[in-house]
N, C-alpha and C positions, 0 to 999 in steps of 0.2 A: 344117351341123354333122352330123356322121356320129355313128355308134351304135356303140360294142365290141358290144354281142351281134348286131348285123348283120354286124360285119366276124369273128367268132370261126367258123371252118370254112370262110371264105371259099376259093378256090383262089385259089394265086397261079403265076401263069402268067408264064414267058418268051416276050415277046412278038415278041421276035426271029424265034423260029423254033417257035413256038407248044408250048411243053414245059410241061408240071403240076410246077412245084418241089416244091410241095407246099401245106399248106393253114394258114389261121390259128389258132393253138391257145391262145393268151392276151394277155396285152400286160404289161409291163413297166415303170413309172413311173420319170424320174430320182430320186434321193433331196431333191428338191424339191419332189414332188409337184403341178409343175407342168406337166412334159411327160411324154406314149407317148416313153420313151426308145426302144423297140424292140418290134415283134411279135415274138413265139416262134411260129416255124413248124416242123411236123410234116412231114419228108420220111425221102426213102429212105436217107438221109445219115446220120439223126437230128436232134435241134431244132438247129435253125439260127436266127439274130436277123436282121431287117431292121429300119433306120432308117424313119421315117415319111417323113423327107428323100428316100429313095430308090426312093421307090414312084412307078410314072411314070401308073398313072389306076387310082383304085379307085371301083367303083360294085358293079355285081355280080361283079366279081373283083378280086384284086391284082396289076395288070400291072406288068410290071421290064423296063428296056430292056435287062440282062443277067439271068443267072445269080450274078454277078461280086455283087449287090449281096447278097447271103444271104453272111452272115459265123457263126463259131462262138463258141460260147460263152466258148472258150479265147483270142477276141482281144478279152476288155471283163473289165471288174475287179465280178465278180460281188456286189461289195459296195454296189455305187452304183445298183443294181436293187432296186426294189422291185412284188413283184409284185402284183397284181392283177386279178380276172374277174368277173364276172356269178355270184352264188353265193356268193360272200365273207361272211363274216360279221360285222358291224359295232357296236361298241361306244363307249360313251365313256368317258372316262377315269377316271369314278366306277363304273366298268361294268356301265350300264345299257344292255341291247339295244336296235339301233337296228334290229333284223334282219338281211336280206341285203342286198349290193348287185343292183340288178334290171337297174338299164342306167347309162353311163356316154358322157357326150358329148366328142366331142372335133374339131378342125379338121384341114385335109388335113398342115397342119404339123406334127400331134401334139400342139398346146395344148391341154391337159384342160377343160372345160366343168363343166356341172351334175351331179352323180354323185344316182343315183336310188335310195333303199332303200325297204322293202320298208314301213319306218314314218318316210317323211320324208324331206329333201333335204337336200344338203350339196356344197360345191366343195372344189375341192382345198387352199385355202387354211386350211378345216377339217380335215386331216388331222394329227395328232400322230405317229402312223405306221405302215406295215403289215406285213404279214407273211403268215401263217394266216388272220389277220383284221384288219380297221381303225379303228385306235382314233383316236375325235376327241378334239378339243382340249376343254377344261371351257370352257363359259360362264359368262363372269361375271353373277351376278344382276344385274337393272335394281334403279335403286332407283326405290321406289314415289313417283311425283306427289306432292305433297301436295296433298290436298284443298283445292279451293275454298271461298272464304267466300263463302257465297250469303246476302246482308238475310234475313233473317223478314218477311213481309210487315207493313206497319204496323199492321194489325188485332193483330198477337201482339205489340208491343212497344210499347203507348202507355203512355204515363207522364202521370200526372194531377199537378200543381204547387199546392202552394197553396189556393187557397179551393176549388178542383175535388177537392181529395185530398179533405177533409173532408164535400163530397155523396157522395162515392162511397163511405167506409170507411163512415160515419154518423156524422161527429163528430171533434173532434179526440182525443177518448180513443179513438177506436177508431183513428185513425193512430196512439197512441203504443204500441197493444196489440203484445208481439210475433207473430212470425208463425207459423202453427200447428208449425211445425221447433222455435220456439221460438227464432228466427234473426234478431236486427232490425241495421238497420245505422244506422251514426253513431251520434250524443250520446244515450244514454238512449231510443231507436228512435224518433229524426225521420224515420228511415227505416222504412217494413216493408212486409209485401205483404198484400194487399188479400186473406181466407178464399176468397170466392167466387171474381175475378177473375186472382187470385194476379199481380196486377199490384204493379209499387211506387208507394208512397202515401207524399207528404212533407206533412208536418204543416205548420201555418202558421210555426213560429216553425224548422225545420227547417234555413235557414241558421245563423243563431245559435247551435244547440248543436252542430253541427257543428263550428261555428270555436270555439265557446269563448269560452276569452279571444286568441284570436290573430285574429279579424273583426276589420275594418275598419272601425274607429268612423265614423259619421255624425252627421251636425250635423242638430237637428230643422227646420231652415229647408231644407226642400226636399231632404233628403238629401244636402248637399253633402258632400262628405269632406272631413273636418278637416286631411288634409295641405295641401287646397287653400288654405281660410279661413285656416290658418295661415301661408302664404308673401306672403297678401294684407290679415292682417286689418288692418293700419293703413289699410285706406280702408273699413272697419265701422263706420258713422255718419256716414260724409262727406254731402255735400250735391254731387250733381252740377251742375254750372255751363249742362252742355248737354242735347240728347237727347244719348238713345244708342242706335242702331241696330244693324242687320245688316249687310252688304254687300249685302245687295237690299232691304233698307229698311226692314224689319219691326219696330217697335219696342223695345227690353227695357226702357229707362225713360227718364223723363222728366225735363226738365231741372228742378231743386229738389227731385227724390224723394232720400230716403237710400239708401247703397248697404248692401244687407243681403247677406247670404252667398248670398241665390238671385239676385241682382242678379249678383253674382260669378263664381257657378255658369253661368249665361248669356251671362255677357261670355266665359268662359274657353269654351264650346261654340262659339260663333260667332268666337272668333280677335280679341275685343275689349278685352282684359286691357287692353295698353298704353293704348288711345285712354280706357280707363275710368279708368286712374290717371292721365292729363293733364289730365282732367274733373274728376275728383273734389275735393271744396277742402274747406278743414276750415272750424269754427265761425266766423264771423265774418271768415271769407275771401272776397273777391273776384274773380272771372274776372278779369285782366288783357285 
């Protein structure tokens, strides 16, 4: 990768028969900002353009296997040149200074490279367009990550339940107390937060005013739920005819016991519903 401010005063020499054409004196971009359309060389002529195409070895000069390859300005459509050097002055298109250009890379073929300014880099693909000076394209803002959700460790989020609410607040008047914001949550503050540990604290009876009336009534025999007792109560007071077991053998009851709604509750847990209503016999019924 070659340098404009190395190749800018360069001589460029007829190698033919060893003649100074004359010397590098800027560079030229196509209006794609992709290629050194042409160097502008300083001769006795006046400026004259060479292609990059036409240059036959540049290191410490620019050798031409004629003269023939230095063309005039008068044979290229001066609208399709855009120029630029080392010195340039560089903006963006909200036009905030980017400073000067300082150096500008490029291949023996004239494909432009990294362009170097004076506060920061940019390629050619960032160019909007030049002139006097080089105005870049706007960057679109990123949009910011969102933030992570990182746990609290468990030390800052324990929640006390039930009979543990009421050690910790002092009591269940002090679980119904609002919280010093004055802030409780649920039924009548089943909910609030603990003065000292500003933790949340649920009273004992804190499901139920929650719900209201829209909880989920229980049956006092073991908590069964009453949708269940209700789809089965017709075998409430039967008399089992057999055991009744688990599939690993573990008892739930015995053959003559009556079947009560936690008798039920237990068949319906272990997958025993059926085999308990083929058991089960009413008053004065007989196993078959």
């Amino acid at each position: 990768m070659a340098e404009l401010s190395h190749a800018i005063g360069m001589a460029v020499i007829d190698r033919s028969c060893g003649k100074l054409l004359g010397h590098i004196k800027t560079a030229y971009f196509d209006k794609f900002f992709k290629n050194i359309a042409y160097f502008a060389v300083s001769s006795e002529n006046g400026e004259l353009l060479l292609e990059p195409s036409n240059i036959a070895a540049l290191k410490d000069a620019v050798m031409l296997d004629s003269a023939a390859a230095l063309i005039s300005f008068g044979d290229v459509d001066p609208t399709e040149l855009r120029p630029c050097a080392p010195g340039t002055p560089v903006f963006t298109s909200a036009g905030a200074s980017r400073g000067v250009v300082t150096e500008v890379g490029f291949q023996a073929s004239g494909r432009l490279g990294k362009f170097s300014a004076s506060e920061g880099e940019f390629y050619s693909s960032n160019i909007l367009t030049a002139g006097d000076v080089i105005i870049l394209k706007g960057v679109k803002p990123q949009k910011k990550p969102k933030p992570l959700s990182i746990p609290r460790p468990a030390a800052e989020r324990t929640v006390f339940i039930l009979d543990e609410a009421e050690e910790r607040s002092g009591g269940s008047e002090a679980a119904s107390e609002p919280s010093p914001e004055g802030k409780a949550f649920g039924a009548e503050a089943a909910i609030s937060l603990n003065a000292d540990s500003r933790e949340p604290v649920f009273s004992r009876d804190a499901f139920e005013r929650v719900l209201g009336d829209e909880q989920v009534l229980f049956d006092e025999d073991a908590h069964t739920p009453t949708r269940i007792i209700s789809s089965y109560n017709f075998l409430l007071g039967r008399t089992l005819g057999a055991d009744l077991t688990t599939y690993s053998g573990e008892p739930i009851a015995q053959k003559g016991s009556v079947v009560t709604a936690s008798v039920v509750e237990q068949a319906r847990f272990a997958g025993k519903l059926v085999e308990l209503t083929l058991n089960s016999l009413r008053e004065g019924e007989e196993r078959p």
